[in-house]
N, C-alpha and C positions, 0 to 999 in steps of 0.2 A: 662496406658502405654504411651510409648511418645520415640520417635528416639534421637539416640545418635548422634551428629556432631563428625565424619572423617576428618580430613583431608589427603589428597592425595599427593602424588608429580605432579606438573605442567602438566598441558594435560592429565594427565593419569585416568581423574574421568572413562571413558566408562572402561575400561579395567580391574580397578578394583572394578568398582561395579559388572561386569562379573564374574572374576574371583571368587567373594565372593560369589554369586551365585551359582556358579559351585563346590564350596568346598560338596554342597547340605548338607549343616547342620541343615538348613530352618532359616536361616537369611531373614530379610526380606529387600531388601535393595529400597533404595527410592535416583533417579539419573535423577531428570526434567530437562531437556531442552526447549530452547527458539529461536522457528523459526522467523524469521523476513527477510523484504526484504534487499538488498542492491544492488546499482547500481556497476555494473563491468566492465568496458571496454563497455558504453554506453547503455548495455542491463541489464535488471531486474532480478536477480538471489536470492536464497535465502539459508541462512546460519543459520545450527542449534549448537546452543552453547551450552555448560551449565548453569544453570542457575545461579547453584551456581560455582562458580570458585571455585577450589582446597577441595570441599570439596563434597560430600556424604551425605546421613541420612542412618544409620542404626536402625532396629525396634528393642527399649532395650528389651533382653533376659537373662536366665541364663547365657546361654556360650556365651554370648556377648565377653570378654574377650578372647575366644580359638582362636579368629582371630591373633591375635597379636602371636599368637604360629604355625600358618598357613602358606602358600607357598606367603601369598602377606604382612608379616609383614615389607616389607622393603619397603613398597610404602604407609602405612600408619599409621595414629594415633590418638586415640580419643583426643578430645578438654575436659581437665579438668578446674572443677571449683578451684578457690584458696584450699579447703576443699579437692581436689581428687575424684571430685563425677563427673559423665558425664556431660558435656553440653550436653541441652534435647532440642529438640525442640516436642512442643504439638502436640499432634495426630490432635487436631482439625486443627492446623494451617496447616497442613501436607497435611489434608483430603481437605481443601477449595484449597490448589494446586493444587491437585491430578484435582478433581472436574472441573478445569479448561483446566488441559492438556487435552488432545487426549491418544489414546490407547498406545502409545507405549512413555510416559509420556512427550511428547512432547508441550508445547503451543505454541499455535501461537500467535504473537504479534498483534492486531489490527492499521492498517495503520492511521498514525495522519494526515496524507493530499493525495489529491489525487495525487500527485506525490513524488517521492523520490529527495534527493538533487543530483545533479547531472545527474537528467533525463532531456532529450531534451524535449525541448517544443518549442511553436512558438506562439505569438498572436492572437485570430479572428478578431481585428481589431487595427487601429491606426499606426502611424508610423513603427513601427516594423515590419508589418504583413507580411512580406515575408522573417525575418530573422528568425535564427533558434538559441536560447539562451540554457543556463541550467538553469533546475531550482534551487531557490538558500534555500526558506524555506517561510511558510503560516506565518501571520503576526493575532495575535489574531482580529486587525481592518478592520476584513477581507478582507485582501489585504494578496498579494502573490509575493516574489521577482523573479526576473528572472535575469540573466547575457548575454549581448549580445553584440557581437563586434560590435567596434563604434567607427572610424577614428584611426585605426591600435591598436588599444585597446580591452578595455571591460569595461562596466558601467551595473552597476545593474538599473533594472528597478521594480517600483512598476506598480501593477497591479491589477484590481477589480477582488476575486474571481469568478471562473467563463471564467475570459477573455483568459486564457491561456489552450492550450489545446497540449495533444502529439504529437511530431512532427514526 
């Protein structure tokens, strides 16, 4: 067995994978999301997307097809192959997501630095150390950018991992 790819109308993944749920025909439907941080008006909040944009997995059954005859056929459509046959996505690929998210099929994204871009920071030492910059992004050389006003301006500054701490 192996899931059929939906596509949805825009924004509407949550509502209709509910909905199709709610028909209780025992569709199985598969609708991961993806939490991750972002910086918002200076402070650390977090936003959960979909993962996949505009599209759904549903688990291929007999009456796979009675959806389209259902109260949400105007919100969606399976993705065919040139032949007419479902685009599948594999149970296993499915199962290693599932595997991943959290209970209410939600993952969370693993932080790539210890700040977000846009988060305030400030120097432990060096010229700087009493201005208050953003941070700008980790540099694989381990070094780390910061932006910090500087003679009615703003100049990016590099920095030794480490050296930069929340301000």
């Amino acid at each position: 067995m192996s899931y059929a790819v939906a596509i949805v109308k825009s924004q509407t993944e949550n509502t209709v994978a509910r909905s199709i749920e709610d028909l209780d025909l025992g569709f199985d439907v598969f609708n991961p999301k993806i939490r991750f941080p972002k910086v918002h008006h200076g402070r650390r909040v977090y936003r959960v997307e979909p993962m996949f944009r505009r599209y759904i997995l549903i688990k291929v059954c007999e009456q796979i097809r009675e959806i389209n005859s259902q109260s949400v056929r105007y919100f969606i459509a399976f993705i065919t192959t040139v032949d007419d046959t479902l685009a599948k996505v594999p149970d296993k690929i499915v199962q290693q997501i599932k595997d991943r998210c959290k209970g209410d099929d939600t993952l969370i994204m693993p932080r790539s630095s210890r700040f977000l871009q846009g988060e305030l920071v400030r120097p432990k030492t060096g010229a700087f150390v009493d201005l208050v910059g953003k941070f700008e992004e980790s540099l694989f050389q381990n070094k780390e950018l910061a932006t910090f006003p500087f003679l009615g301006g703003s100049t990016i500054v590099s920095f030794k991992k480490g050296d930069l701490v929340a301000a």
